[in-house]
Structures are given as structure tokens and as C-alpha cells.
C-alpha positions as CSV (number, residue, x, y, z in Angstrom):
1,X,2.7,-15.0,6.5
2,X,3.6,-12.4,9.4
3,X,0.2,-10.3,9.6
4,X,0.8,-6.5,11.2
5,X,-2.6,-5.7,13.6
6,X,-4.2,-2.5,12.3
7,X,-5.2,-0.4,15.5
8,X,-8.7,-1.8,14.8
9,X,-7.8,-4.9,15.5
10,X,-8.0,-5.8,11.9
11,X,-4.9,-8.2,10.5
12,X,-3.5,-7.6,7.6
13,X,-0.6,-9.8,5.7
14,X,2.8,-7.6,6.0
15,X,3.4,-8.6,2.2
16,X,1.1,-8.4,-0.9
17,X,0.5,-7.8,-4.4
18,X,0.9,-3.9,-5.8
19,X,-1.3,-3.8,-8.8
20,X,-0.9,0.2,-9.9
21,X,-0.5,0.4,-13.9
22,X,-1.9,-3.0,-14.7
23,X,-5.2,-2.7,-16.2
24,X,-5.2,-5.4,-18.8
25,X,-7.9,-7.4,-18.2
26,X,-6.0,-10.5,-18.9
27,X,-2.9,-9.5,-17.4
28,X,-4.6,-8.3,-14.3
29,X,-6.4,-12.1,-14.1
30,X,-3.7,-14.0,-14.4
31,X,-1.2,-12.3,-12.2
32,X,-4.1,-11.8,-9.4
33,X,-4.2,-15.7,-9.8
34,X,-0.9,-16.7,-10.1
35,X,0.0,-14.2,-6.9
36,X,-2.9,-16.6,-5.0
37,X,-1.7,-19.4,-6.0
38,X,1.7,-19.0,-4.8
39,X,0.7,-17.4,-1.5
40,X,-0.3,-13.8,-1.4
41,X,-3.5,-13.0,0.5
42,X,-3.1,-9.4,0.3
43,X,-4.5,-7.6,-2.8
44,X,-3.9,-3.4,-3.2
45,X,-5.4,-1.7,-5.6
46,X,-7.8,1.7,-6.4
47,X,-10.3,3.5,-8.6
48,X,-7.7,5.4,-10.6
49,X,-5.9,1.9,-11.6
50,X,-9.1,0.8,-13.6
51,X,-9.1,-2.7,-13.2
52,X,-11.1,-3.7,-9.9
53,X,-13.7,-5.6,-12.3
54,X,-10.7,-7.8,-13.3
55,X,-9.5,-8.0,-9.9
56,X,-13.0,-9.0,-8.6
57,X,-13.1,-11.8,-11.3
58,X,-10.0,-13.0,-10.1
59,X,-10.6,-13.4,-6.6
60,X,-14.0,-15.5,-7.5
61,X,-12.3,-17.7,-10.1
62,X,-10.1,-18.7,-7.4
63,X,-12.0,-20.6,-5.4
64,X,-10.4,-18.7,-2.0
65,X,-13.1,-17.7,1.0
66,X,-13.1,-14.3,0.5
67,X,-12.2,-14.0,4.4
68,X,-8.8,-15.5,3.6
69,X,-7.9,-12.5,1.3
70,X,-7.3,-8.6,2.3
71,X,-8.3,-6.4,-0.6
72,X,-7.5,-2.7,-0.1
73,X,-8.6,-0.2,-2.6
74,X,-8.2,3.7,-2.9
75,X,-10.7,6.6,-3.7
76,X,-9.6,9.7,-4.6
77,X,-10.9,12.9,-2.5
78,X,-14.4,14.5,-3.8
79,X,-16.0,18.0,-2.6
80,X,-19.6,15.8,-2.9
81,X,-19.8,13.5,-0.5
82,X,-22.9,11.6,-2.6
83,X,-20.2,10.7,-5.3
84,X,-18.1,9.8,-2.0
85,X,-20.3,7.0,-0.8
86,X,-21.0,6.1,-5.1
87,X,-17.3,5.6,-5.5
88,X,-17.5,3.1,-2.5
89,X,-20.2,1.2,-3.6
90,X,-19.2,1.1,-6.9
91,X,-15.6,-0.9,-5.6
92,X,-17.8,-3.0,-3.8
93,X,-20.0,-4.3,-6.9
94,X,-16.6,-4.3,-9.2
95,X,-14.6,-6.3,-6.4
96,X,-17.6,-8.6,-6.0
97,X,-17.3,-8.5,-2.4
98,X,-20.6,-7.1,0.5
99,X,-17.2,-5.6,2.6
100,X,-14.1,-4.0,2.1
101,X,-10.9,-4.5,4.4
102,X,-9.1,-1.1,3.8
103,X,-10.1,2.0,1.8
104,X,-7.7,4.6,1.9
105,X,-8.3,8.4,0.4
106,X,-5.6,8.2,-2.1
107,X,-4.6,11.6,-2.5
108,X,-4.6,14.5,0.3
109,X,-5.9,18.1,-0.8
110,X,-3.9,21.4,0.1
111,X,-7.8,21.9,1.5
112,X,-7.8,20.4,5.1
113,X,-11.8,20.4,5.4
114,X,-12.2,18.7,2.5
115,X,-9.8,15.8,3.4
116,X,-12.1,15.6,6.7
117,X,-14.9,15.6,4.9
118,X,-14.2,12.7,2.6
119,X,-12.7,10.9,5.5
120,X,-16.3,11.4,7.4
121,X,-17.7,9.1,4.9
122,X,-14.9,6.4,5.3
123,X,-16.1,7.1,8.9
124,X,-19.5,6.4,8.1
125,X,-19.1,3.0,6.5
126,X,-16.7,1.9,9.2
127,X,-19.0,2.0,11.7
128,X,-22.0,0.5,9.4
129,X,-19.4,-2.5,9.1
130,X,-19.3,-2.7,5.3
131,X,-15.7,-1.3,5.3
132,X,-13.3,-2.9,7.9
133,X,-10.0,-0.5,8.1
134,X,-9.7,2.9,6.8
135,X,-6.9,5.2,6.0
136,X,-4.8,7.5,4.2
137,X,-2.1,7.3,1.0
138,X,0.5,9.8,0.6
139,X,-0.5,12.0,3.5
140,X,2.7,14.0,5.2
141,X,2.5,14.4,9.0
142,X,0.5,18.3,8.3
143,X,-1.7,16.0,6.7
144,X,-2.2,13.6,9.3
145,X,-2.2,16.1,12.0
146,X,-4.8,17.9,11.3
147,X,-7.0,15.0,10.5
148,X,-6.4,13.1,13.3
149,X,-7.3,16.4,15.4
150,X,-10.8,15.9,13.7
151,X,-11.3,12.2,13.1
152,X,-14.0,10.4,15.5
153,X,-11.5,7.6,14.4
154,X,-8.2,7.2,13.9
155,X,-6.4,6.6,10.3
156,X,-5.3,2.6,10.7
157,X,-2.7,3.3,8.2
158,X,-0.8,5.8,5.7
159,X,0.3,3.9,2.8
160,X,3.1,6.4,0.9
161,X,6.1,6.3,-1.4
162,X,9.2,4.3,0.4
163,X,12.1,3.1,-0.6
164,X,15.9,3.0,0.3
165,X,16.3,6.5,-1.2
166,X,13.3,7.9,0.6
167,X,13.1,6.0,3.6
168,X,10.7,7.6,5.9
169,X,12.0,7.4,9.1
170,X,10.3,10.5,10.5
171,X,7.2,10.1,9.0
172,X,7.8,6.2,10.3
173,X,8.2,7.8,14.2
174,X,5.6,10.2,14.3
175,X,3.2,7.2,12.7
176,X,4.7,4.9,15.7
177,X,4.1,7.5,18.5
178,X,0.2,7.9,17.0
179,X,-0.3,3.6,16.7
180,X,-0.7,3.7,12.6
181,X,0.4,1.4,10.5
182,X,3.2,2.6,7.2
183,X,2.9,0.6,4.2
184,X,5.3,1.4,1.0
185,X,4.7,1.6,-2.5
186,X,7.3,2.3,-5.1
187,X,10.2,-0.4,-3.1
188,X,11.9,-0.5,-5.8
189,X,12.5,3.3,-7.2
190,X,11.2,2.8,-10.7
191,X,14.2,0.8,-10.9
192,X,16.8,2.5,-9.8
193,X,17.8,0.3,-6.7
194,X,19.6,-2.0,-9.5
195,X,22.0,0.8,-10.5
196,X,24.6,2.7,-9.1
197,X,25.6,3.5,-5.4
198,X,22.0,1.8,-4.2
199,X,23.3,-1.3,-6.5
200,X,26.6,-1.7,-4.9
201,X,25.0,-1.8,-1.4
202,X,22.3,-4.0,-2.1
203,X,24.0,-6.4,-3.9
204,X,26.6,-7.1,-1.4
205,X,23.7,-8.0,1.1
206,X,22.2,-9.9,-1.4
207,X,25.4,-11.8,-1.9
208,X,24.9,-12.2,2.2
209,X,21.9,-13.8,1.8
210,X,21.6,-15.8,-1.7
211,X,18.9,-13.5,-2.5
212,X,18.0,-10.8,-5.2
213,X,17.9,-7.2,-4.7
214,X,14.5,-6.8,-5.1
215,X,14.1,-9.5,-2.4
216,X,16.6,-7.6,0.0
217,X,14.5,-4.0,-0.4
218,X,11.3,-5.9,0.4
219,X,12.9,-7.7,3.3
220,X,14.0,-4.3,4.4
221,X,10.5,-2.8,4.6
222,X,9.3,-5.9,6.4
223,X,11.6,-6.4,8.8
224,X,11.1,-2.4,9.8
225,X,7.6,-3.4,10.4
226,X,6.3,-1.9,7.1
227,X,3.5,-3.7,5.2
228,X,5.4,-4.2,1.5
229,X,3.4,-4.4,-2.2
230,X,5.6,-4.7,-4.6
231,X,4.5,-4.5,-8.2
232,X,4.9,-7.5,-11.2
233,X,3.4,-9.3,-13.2
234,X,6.2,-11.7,-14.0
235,X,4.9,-14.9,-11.9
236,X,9.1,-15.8,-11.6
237,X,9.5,-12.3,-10.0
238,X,6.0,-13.1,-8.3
239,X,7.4,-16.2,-6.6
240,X,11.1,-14.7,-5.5
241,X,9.1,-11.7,-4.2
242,X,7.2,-13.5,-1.8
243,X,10.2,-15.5,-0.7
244,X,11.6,-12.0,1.0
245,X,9.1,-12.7,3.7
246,X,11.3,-15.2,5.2
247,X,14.6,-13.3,5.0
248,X,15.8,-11.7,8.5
249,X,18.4,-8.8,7.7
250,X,20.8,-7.7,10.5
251,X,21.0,-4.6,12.6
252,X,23.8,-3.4,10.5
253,X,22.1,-4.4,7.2
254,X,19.5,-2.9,8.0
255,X,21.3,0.5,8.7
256,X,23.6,0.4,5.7
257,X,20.0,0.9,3.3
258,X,18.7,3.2,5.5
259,X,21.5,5.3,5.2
260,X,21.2,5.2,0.8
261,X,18.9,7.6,1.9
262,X,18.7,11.1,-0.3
263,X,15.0,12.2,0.2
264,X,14.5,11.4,-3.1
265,X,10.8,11.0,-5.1
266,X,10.8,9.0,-8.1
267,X,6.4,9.6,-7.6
268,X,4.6,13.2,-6.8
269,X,4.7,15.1,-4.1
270,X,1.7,15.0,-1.7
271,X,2.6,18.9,-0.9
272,X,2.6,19.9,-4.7
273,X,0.4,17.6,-6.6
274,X,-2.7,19.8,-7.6
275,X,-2.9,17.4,-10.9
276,X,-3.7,14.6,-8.9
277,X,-6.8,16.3,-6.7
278,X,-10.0,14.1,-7.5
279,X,-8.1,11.8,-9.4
280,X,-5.1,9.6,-7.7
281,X,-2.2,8.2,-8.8
């Protein structure tokens, strides 16, 4: 599996397992499992999902050397920075696990000091050791501006919504020209890459590559240097998923989705998303 360094030297798996609206605890198991099984060793998930416990039972019923698996998880931003360091440690204790590879503030606020201030914290159990990358989800370049202004360390990675109809080139630049990683959720539009114009493009690549379109959009993210976690719980879509990783799109393939680009959301807006504040999608 091609890794992508984090600028703290930390390696993380370019392709893993997106877990947002699963919280059935049996559901959750068994996909976490049957993900492992067929090769995944990255593992996203977050407070506001609800189902780190199952996740944590997982990854112990596996067997796996908890080294050999990248767990990120997400907390949302908090005014108190006490509830800050509680929502860490209560990951930790759900996920089973003395460290963390990547917490991320899930969520930016319109309220610049208090995205610092929740980031301090990150800060602070960075350099105890007990988390081992930090940074953002869904933060636009005002975002990450001023952060990085502030921050005694720099974000390793902004994790937003990215897809061929919103596909992030600028924000992908300016993250380039600072050294931070972009990861995507949301590859596959809430579906809507298997209809209409996006359809007709991807399919004929497909047809390229005796592939699926859902394997071509992941393939596209990778092979733009963008860490990929799809979303399923089917273990056949689990399995052609992770077969992406080996497909090599051209030049001109690669062009032809970026241009299905419409600046489109089919998730919230990080600059008008008050209902998400101290909650996270």
C-alpha cells in the first residue's frame, strides 16, 4: 500500500476505510474486520459518528499489532478546553488504544481564537506523544491561514469534501506550497458520479481500464496524491474499492475528471455551517 509522509514524518496509507454514518454496532464490527482482512490499515472515523467503541472492538478482535493500523478520529471544536482534552481521552479508552495517529478538529468556527485554542490542545498531546499527527477537516484556506500564523506546529493535513464535481485544486496548491497533506471524503457525491455528464466520463475510463467507477474516482484522488476513504459496508464494494490502489490513470484521464468540475457541495459549507459548531458532521 503506497503510504503519503505526513510533514511529521508520520506515514499514513494513501487509501482507507471511511466509516461516517455507520454506527451499528454489528455493522461497524464486521465491516471494520472484513476491511482488515482484505487489506486496509487505515481506519477514519470521529466523535460525532458514535461508533469508536465498535471500532475499538474491532481492531482488538483482529488480532493486528495495533502499529500496523492508522486510526484517525475527529473532535469537534469546544470553547472549554477541559472538555477538549476529555473528548481526547475519551477516543482513547473507546478505541482501546494508549495513542492516536491523527486527530483532526472536525469542524472550523467563524471564531478564529477559538479554532486556535482547540488546536493548542491538539498541540499539547502532540508533543506529550500520545497523539502522533494532528490536523484539520473542512478548513478553507482563511481557515488555515490564520491558524497556521498561530500554530507552534503545523496542521499535517486538511481532510475536506472532494470529489470530481468539487475538485479542490486551489485549496490542493495552497496545501502543496505550505507541505500539508489533502485527504477527501464524499469521492463519490452521495452518488451522483454514476449519473449523468459525471457518468458518461467516468465510464468511458472505466471501460479504459476494466474497472468500476467508483474505482476510477478513488484512483483519481490517489494518483493526485490525495489520501482516499471511501465509505461501504458492502465487503464486494470493500474488496473492488481497495483494488483502485493499483490503477495508474493517464495525464489526459486525469484532466478529463478534473475538468467535471462545478464547485459543487453535496456536504456543508465550512463558511456557513453554524449548525455544525461543537458538533461535526
Amino acid at each position: 500500500m503506497k503510504e503519503i509522509n505526513l510533514n511529521a514524518n508520520i506515514k499514513m496509507p494513501m487509501l482507507g476505510l471511511g466509516t461516517f454514518r455507520n454506527n451499528d454496532e454489528s455493522v461497524v464490527i464486521n465491516t471494520v474486520l472484513t476491511a482488515l482482512k482484505i487489506g486496509y490499515r487505515n481506519i477514519d472515523t470521529a466523535k460525532a459518528y458514535n461508533n469508536e467503541e465498535y471500532i475499538g472492538r474491532a481492531l482488538k478482535m483482529s488480532g493486528l499489532p495495533r502499529k500496523s493500523i492508522f486510526i484517525t478520529t475527529k473532535i469537534k471544536i469546544h470553547p472549554n478546553e477541559k472538555m477538549v482534552r476529555e473528548l481526547i481521552e475519551d477516543s482513547l479508552t473507546k478505541l482501546q488504544t494508549s495513542y492516536l495517529d491523527l486527530v483532526l478538529i472536525h469542524w472550523p468556527s467563524h471564531d478564529y481564537d477559538l479554532n486556535y485554542q482547540t488546536y493548542s490542545i491538539l498541540e499539547e498531546y502532540y508533543n506529550k506523544g500520545i497523539i502522533k499527527a494532528i490536523g484539520v477537516s473542512n478548513f478553507s484556506i482563511h481557515h488555515l491561514a490564520n491558524l497556521i500564523s498561530r500554530a507552534k506546529i503545523k496542521p499535517q493535513i486538511n481532510q475536506v469534501e472532494l470529489h470530481p464535481g468539487l475538485n479542490q485544486i486551489p485549496l490542493q496548491k495552497y496545501l502543496n506550497e505550505n507541505n500539508i497533506a489533502l485527504q477527501s471524503y464524499g469521492p463519490f457525491m452521495k452518488g451522483n458520479v454514476f449519473s449523468g455528464n459525471y457518468f458518461d466520463v467516468l465510464n468511458e475510463i472505466a471501460n479504459n481500464h476494466l474497472a468500476t467507477i467508483a474505482q476510477i474516482v478513488i484512483a483519481w484522488g490517489l494518483n493526485r496524491n490525495i489520501v482516499m476513504i471511501p465509505m461501504s459496508t458492502n465487503p464486494i464494494n470493500l474488496e473492488t474499492n481497495f483494488k483502485a490502489k493499483d490503477i495508474n490513470l493517464s495525464k489526459e484521464e486525469i484532466e478529463k475528471i478534473n475538468k467535471l468540475n462545478v464547485a459543487k457541495r453535496v456536504y456543508s459549507d465550512p463558511d456557513n455551517n453554524s449548525i455544525y459548531l461543537y458538533e461535526g458532521r
